[in-house]
N, C-alpha and C positions, 0 to 999 in steps of 0.2 A: 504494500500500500504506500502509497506517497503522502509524503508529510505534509502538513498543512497547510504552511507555505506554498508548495508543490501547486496543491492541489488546485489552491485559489487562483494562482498566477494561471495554470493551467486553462482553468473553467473562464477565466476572466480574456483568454487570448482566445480562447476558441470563435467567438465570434467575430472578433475583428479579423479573425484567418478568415471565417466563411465568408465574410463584407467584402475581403479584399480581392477573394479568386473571381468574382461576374467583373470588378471592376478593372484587375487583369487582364481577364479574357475580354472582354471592352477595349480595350486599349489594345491589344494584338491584332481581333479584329477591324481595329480601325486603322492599323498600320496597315494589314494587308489590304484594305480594301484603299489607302490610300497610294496606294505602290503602283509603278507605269506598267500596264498590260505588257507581255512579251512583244517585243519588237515595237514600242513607243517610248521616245526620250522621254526624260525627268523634264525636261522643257515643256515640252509639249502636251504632256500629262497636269502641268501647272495649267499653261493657259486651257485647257477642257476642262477642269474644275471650273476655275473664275468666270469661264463664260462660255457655258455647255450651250447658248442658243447661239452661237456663231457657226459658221460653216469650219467643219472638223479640217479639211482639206486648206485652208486659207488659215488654220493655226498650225498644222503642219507645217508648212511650208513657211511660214513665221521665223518658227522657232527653230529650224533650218539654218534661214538666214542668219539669225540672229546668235549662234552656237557659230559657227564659221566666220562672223564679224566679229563678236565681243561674248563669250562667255559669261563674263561675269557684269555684264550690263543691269542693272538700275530698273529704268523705266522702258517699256515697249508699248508703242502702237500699232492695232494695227487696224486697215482699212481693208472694208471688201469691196469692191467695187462691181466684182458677179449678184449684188443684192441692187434691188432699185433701191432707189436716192428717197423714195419713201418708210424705207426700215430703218430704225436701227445699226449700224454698219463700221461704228468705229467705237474701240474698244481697248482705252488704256490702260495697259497692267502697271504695279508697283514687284516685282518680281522677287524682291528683299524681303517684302513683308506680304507675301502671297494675297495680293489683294487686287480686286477691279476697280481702278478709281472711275472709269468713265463709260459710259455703251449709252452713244452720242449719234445722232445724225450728221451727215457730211456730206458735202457738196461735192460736184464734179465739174469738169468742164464744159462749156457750151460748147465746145466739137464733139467731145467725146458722146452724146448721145443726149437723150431727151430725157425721159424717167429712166432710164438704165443706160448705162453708161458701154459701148461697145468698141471705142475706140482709143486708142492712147500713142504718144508718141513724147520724143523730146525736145521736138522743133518747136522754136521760138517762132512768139506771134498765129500761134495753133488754136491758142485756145483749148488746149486739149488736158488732159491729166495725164502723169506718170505715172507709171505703176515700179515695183523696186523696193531697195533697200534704202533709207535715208537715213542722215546723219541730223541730228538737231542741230545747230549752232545757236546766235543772241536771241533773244529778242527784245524788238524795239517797237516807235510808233512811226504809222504811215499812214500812205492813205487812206487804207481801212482799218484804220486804229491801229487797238495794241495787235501785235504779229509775231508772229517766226520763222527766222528763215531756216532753210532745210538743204543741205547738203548731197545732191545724192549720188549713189555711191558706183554706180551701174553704166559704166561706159556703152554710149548711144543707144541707153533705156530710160537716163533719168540726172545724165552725170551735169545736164544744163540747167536743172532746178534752180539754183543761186541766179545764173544769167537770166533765168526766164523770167525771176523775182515768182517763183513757186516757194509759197509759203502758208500756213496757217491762221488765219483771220478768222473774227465775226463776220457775220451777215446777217440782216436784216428776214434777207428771203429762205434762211436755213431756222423755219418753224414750221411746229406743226397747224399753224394759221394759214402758212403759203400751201400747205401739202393739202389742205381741205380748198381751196378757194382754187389752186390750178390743178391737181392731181399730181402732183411732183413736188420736189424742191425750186428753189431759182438756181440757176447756173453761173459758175463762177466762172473767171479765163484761164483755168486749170488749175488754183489754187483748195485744196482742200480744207474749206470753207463751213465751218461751225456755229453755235447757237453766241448769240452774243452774251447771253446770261452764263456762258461759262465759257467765255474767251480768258478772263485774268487766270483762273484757277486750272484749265486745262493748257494751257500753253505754260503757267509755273510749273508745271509738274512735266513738263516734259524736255524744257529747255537745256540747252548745252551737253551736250554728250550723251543723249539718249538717242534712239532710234523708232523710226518709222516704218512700217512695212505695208505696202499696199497691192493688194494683190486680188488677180483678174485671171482669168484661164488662158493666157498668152499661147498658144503652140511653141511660138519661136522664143519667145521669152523662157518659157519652161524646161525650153530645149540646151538652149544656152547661157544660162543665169550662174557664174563662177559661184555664188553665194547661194545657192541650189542644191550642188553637188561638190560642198567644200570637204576635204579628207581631212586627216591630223596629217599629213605632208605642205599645207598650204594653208593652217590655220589665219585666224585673225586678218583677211583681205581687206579689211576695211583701214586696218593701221598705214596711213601716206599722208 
């Protein structure tokens, strides 16, 4: 028999054993069910949490990019541009502290299409949108107020963004007032083009050394994109 001592301490632990194995098995469970499916980066398995309503293929290919540029990047946006300009379509992570800061509407080009956006290139005076890898750089004020410029990183896909002044702004016409009164967004001259009630707050959070990703079902883009199909022989493309 156990002493009495023994026996108290005993009877007195048993319960917080039994308390403590569901809350174990709780926690085990939750790591596995938080763990990347076979054959899915830890990247890519972050951004499908934070925003399971985005197209799976246009975070793929994100987080792609974004593992080939900068590994241990901060902040990431990105855009779909295969969604009409009336969803939802743009979607910034905090990547540090596993969290969706933004799942925004945005604008596209008046070339690139009307409600859905089909068209993209890098030629100045298009009108058009870029699709790619972007670099953040300042931001400042212009003439559509506060902005940022965007850097991008994709030789003759995106690499004329600065020159083309492709940057991030408010608009007026990027509500969902203009989406009920014309059936669409308004059209920017290829800069992707935001809600003005969260211009200060989504351009803070993004600015100087973070990255943008916009992405459209290119063939030739898809085919030929270095930040696509970056190996560990040719990491970090975006360091110049």
């Amino acid at each position: 028999m156990l002493p009495r001592s023994c026996l108290s301490t005993t009877l007195f632990s048993l319960p917080v054993l039994l308390f403590s194995l569901p809350l174990q098995a709780a926690s085990f469970l939750a790591q596995v069910a938080s763990a990347p499916p076979h054959g899915v980066s830890t990247l890519h398995h972050q951004l499908l949490q934070l925003a399971p309503t985005a197209t799976p293929e246009a975070l793929r290919l994100a987080a792609q990019a974004l593992s080939c540029a900068e590994p241990s990047a901060e902040r990431l946006a990105v855009i779909d541009y295969s969604l009409p300009s009336t969803e939802p379509r743009m979607w910034v992570f905090d990547l540090h502290q596993h969290a969706l800061l933004f799942e925004e509407l945005v604008s596209h080009g008046q070339g690139s299409g009307d409600a859905v956006a089909e068209v993209f290139s890098n030629t100045p005076e298009s009108h058009q949108s870029s699709i790619g890898l972007f670099r953040t750089m300042n931001s400042y004020y212009g003439r559509n107020g506060y902005s940022l410029r965007l850097d991008g990183l994709e030789a003759n896909v995106n690499n004329l963004a600065f020159e083309r002044a492709i940057v991030i702004h408010g608009a007026n016409y990027v509500s969902e007032d203009f989406i009920e009164q014309t059936g669409r967004l308004g059209r920017s001259q290829g800069c992707p083009a935001v809600r003005e009630e969260i211009t200060y707050p989504l351009i803070d959070s993004l600015k100087e050394n973070q990255y943008v990703f916009a992405y459209y079902p290119d063939e030739e883009w898809l085919a030929t994109s270095a930040y696509l199909r970056c190996t560990t022989e040719h990491p970090q493309l975006a360091q110049r």
